[in-house]
C-alpha positions as CSV (number, residue, x, y, z in Angstrom):
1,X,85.6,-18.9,-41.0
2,X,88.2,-16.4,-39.8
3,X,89.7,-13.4,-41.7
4,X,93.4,-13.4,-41.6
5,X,95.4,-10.5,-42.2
6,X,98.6,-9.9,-44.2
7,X,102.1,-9.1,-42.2
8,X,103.5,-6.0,-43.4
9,X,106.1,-7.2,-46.0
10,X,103.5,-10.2,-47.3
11,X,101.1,-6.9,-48.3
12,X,104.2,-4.9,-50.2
13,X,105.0,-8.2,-51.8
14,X,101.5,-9.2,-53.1
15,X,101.0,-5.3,-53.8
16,X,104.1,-5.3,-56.3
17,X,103.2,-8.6,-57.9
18,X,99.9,-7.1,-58.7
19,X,101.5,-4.1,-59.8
20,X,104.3,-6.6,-62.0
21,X,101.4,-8.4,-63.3
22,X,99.3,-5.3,-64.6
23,X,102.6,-3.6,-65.8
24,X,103.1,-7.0,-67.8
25,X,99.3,-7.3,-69.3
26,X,99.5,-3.1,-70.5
27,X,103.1,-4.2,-72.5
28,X,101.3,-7.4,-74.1
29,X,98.2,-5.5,-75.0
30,X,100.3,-2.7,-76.2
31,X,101.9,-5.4,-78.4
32,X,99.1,-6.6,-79.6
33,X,97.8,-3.5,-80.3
34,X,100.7,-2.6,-82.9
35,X,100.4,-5.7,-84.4
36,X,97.3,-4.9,-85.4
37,X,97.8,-1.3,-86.8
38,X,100.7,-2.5,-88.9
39,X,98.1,-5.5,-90.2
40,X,95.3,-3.3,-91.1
41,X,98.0,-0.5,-92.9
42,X,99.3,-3.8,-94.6
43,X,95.8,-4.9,-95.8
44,X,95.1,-1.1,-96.5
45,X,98.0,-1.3,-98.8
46,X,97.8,-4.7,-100.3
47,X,97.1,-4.2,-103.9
48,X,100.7,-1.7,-103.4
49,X,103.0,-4.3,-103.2
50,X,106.4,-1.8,-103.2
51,X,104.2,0.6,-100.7
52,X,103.1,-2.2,-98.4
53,X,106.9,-3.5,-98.2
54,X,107.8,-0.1,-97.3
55,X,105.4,0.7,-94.9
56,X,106.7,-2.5,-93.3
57,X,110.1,-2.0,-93.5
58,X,109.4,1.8,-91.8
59,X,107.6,-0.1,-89.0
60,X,110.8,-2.1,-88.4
61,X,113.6,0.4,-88.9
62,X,111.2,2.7,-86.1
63,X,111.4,-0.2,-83.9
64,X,115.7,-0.4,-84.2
65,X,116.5,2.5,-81.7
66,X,114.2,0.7,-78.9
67,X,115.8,-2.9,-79.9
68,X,119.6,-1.3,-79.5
69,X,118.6,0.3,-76.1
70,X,116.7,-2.4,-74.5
71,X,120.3,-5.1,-75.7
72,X,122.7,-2.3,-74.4
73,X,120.8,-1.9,-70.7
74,X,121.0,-5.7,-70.4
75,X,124.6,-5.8,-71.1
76,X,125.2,-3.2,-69.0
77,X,123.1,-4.8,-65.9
78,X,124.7,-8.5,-66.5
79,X,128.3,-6.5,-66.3
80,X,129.3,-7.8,-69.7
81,X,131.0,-6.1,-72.7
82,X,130.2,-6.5,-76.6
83,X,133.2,-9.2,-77.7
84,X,135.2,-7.1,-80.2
85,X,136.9,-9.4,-82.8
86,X,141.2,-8.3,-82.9
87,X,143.3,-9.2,-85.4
């Protein structure tokens, strides 16, 4: 059986889809990760009803400033505006 060699821009290309891929796998473990810390501080807290409901709603409100930035770089990159309601 014969060895064939990659041109040039077939090895960048499979180099960055390697690269996409293990980009994408760190972000889902990452996300799986926090899902588990904010699981085990909610079963930490679970006899605290009122401290459990705030630790989640701290989790969420720390996760707003990422959610806003991530929605205002898309818009910017698809070249469209927020539609403001005039009256």
């Amino acid at each position: 059986m014969r060895a064939t060699t990659l041109s040039s821009p077939a090895r960048v290309y499979v180099a960055w889809n390697s690269a996409a891929g293990t980009a994408g796998a760190i972000v889902w473990m990452a996300g799986n990760l926090g899902g588990l810390v904010v699981a085990l501080l909610v079963q930490v807290l679970v006899h605290h009803p009122l401290a459990a409901f705030i630790a989640m709603a701290a989790v969420s409100l720390l996760g707003l400033p990422l959610a806003a930035r991530l929605t205002a770089s898309s818009d910017q990159e698809l070249g469209t505006q927020p539609q403001v309601a005039v009256s």
